[in-house]
C-alpha positions in Angstrom: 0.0 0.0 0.0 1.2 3.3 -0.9 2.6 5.5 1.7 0.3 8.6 2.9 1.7 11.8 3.1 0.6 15.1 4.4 2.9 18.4 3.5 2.9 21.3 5.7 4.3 23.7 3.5 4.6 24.1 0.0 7.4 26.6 -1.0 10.6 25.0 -2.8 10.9 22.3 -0.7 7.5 21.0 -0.5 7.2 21.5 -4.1 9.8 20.0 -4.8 8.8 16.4 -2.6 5.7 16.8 -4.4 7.0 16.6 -7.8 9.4 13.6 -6.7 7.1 11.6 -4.4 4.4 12.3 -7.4 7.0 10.0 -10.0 8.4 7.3 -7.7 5.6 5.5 -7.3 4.8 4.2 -3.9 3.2 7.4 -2.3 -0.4 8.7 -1.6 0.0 12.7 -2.3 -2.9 12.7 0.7 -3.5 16.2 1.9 -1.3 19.6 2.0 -1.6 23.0 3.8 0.4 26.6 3.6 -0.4 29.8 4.2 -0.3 31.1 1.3 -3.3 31.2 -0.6 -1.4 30.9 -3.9 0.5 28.0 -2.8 -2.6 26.6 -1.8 -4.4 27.1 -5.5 -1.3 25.9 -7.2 -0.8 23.1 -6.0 -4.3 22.1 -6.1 -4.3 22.8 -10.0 -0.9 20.9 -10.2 -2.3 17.7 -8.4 -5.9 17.7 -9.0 -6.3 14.3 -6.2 -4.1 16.5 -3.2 -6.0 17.2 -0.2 -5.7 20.7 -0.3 -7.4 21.4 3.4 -7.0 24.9 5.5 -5.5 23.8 8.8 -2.5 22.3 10.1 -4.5 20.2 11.8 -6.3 19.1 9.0 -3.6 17.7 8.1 -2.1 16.0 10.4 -4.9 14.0 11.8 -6.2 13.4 7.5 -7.2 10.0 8.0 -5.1 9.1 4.7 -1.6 10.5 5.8 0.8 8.5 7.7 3.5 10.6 7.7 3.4 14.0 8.6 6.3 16.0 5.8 6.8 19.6 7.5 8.8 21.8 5.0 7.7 25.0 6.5 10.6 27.6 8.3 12.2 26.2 10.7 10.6 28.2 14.0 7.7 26.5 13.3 9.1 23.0 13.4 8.4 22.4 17.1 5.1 23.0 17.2 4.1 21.1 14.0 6.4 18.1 15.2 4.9 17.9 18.3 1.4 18.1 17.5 2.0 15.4 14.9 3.8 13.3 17.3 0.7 13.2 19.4 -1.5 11.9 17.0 0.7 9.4 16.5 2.0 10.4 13.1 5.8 9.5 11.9 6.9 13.1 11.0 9.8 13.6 8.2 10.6 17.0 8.9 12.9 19.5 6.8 16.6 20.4 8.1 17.5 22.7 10.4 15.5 20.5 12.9 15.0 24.6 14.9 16.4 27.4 15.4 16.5 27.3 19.4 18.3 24.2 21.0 16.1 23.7 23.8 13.2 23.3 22.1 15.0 20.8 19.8 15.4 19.2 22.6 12.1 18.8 24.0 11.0 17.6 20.6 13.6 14.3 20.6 12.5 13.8 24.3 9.2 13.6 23.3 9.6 11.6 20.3 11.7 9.2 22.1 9.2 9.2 24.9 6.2 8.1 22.2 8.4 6.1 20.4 7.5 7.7 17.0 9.2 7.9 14.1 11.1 10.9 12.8 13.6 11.9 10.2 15.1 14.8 9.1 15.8 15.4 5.7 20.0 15.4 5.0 20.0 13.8 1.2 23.9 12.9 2.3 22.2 10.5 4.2 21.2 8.5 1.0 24.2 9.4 -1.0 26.2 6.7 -2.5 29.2 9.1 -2.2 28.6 9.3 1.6 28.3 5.1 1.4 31.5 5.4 -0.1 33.3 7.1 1.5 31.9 5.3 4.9 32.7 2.0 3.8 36.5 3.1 2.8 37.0 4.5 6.0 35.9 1.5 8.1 37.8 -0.5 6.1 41.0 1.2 6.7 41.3 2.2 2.8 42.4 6.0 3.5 44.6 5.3 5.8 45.1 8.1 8.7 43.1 10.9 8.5 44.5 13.9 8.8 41.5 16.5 8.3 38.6 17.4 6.7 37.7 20.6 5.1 34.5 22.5 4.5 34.4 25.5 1.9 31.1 26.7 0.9 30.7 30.4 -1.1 27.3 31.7 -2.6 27.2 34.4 -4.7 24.2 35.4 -3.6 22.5 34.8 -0.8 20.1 33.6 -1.0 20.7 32.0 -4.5 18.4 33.0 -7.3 16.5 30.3 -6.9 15.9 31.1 -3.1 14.6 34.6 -3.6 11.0 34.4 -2.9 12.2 32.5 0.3 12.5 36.1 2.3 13.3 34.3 5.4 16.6 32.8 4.5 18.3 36.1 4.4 18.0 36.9 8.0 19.2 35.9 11.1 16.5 34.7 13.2 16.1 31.6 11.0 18.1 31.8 7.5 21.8 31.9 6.7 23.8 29.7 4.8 25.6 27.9 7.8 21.7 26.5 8.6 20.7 26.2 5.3 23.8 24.2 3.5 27.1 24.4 6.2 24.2 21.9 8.2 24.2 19.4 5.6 28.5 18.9 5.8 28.2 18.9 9.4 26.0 16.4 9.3 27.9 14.5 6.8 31.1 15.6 9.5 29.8 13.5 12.1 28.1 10.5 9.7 31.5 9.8 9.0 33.9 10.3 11.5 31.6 10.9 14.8 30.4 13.7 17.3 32.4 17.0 16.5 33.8 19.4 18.5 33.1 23.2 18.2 36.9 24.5 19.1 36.6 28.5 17.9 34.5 30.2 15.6 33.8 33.6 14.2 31.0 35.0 12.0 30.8 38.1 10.7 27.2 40.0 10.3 25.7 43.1 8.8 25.3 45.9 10.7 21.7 46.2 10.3 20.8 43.5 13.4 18.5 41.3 10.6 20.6 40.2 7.9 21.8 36.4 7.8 26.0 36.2 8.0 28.2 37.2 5.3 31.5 34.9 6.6 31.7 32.3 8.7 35.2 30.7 9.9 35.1 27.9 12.3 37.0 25.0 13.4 35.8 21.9 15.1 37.4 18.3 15.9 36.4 14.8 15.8 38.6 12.9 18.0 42.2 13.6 16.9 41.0 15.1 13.3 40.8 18.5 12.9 37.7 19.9 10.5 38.8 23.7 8.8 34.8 25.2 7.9 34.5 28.2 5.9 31.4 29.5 4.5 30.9 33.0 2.8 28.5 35.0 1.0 29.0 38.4 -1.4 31.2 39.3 -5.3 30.6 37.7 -8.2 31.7 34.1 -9.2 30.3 30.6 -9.3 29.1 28.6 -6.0 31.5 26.6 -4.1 30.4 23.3 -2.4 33.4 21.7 -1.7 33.5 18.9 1.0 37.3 16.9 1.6 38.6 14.3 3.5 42.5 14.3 3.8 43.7 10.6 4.4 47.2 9.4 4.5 46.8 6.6 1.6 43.6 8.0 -0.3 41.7 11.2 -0.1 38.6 12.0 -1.1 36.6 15.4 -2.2 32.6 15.7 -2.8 31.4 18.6 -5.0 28.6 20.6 -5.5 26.6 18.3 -3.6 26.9 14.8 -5.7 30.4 14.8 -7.8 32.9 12.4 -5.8 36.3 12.2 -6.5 39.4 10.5 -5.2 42.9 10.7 -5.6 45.8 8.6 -3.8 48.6 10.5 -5.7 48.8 13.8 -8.0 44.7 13.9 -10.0 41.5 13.4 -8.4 40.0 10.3 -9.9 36.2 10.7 -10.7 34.1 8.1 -9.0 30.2 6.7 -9.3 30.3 8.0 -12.8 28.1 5.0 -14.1 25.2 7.2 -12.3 23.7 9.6 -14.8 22.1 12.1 -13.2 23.5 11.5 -9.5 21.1 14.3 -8.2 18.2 12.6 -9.3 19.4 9.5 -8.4 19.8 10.9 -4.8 15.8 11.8 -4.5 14.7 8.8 -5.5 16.9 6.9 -2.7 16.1 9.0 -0.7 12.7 8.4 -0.9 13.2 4.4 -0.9 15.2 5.1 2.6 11.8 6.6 3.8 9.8 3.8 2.5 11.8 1.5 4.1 11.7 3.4 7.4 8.1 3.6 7.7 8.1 -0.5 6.6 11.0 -1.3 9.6 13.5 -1.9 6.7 16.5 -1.6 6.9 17.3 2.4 5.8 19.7 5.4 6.0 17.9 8.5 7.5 19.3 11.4 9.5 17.0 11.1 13.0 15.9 13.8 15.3 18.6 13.1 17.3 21.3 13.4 14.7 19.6 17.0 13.6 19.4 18.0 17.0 23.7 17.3 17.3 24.1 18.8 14.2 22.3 22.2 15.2 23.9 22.5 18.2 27.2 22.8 16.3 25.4 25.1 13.8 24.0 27.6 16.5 27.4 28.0 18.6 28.9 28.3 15.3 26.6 31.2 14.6 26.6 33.1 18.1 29.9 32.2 19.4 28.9 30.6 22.3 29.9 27.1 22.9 
């Protein structure tokens, strides 16, 4: 039976679950809410069987929807979260897991404490690069390592395709370290285990609402040192650039799902039998979520897992850690 699905939200992120969950195949589109009235209409129009209800609640207690997608700002996680965790809903929720730590933790308390499943969204988490690179590492194929480095640049911020997204751009919830330095933390400790925040320092506008412009940072896991940098502003291409230094073979991920290798002087391509590797990643993504509803065995970033990852992400952003 098809898995039922309620969205709360339906900006980029929600459309764009919608439009992959709508072609894989084992998903009820079941019912959807946002706030915005246009978001609303579209979508209806888009997916003529959707749900399209006028509450939260609506959603989360649809009697079709057995997992409860939040892609709305992050603030509002908590809330939604919770009141889906007391109906009893599995919730797949959109990364950052919040924006304030305490409440992040009261929501893996209580999910732990009603034993209900929850994800968070990290796509590293299905990446075959990520497998990869695991699997070399516990075999002892690199080697030593000797540190990782994190380089991100957007030119802008937000990036075009972001704009209408007004929230990204400030502080209270936005910024690129939430947004995308989140996801290489994440991938950070997937590989190599809790980090360390050692010293960090990000630079803001003047204006008290803008997001950071640059962001340097240094963390540890164990013995191995982990350089992030992550800036905004000029003119150039983006920089995703994600590396592990090893003492036999090294390995560098960019722009989200290019992997390469190198154990001398090039970088070696790898997984280039996948076509489109971003597309690729959705739909495995998608299959982890299936089998994590069905008990399977899967590879999902938990609440837990988001919750270590933000507190890295917050001291990183105000310096107190």
């Amino acid at each position: 039976m098809a898995l039922g699905i309620g969205f709360i939200g339906l900006g980029i992120m929600g459309n764009r679950m919608l439009t992959n969950m709508s072609v894989h195949g084992e998903f009820n589109l079941a019912a959807a809410w946002d706030p915005n009235e246009s978001a609303r209409s579209d979508a209806q129009k888009n997916y003529p069987s959707l749900d399209v209800v006028g509450t939260v609640e609506e959603v989360i207690k649809h009697r079709d929807v057995d997992v409860v997608y939040i892609a709305s700002p992050p603030a509002s996680h908590r809330d939604y979260a919770l009141a889906a965790a007391a109906a009893g809903k599995a919730v797949f929720c959109e990364k950052p897991l919040g924006i304030d730590v305490e409440q992040s933790q009261e929501m893996v308390a209580a999910f732990e404490e009603k034993a209900v499943l929850n994800a968070v969204n990290y796509p590293l988490a299905n990446s075959p690069a990520t497998d990869l690179i695991k699997a070399d590492i516990d075999a002892g194929k690199l080697g030593t390592i000797t540190s990782v480095d994190i380089r991100l640049h957007f030119a802008p911020w937000p990036r075009e395709w972001q704009q209408d997204a007004t929230w990204l751009s400030q502080r209270t919830e936005g910024g690129f370290v939430r947004e995308v330095g989140s996801h290489f933390i994440y991938l950070t400790e997937r590989l190599l285990g809790t980090a360390e925040l050692l010293n960090t320092c990000a630079i803001y506008p003047e204006d008290d609402i803008s997001c950071e412009t640059n962001v340097q940072a240094q963390l540890a896991c164990d013995n191995v040192p982990v350089s992030f940098h992550a800036s905004a502003g000029g003119v150039g291409p983006d920089v995703v650039e994600f590396t592990v230094w090893a003492e036999k073979k090294s390995y560098r991920l960019t722009m989200w799902d290019q992997l390469y290798s190198t154990t001398g002087d090039e970088w070696k391509r790898e997984l280039s039998e996948i076509d489109d590797a971003r597309q690729h990643g959705y739909m495995r993504g998608l299959d982890n979520l299936v089998a994590w509803k069905e008990d399977r065995q899967y590879s999902m970033a938990s609440f837990a897992d988001a919750l270590s990852v933000q507190e890295k992400v917050e001291a990183i952003l105000s310096g107190e850690f």
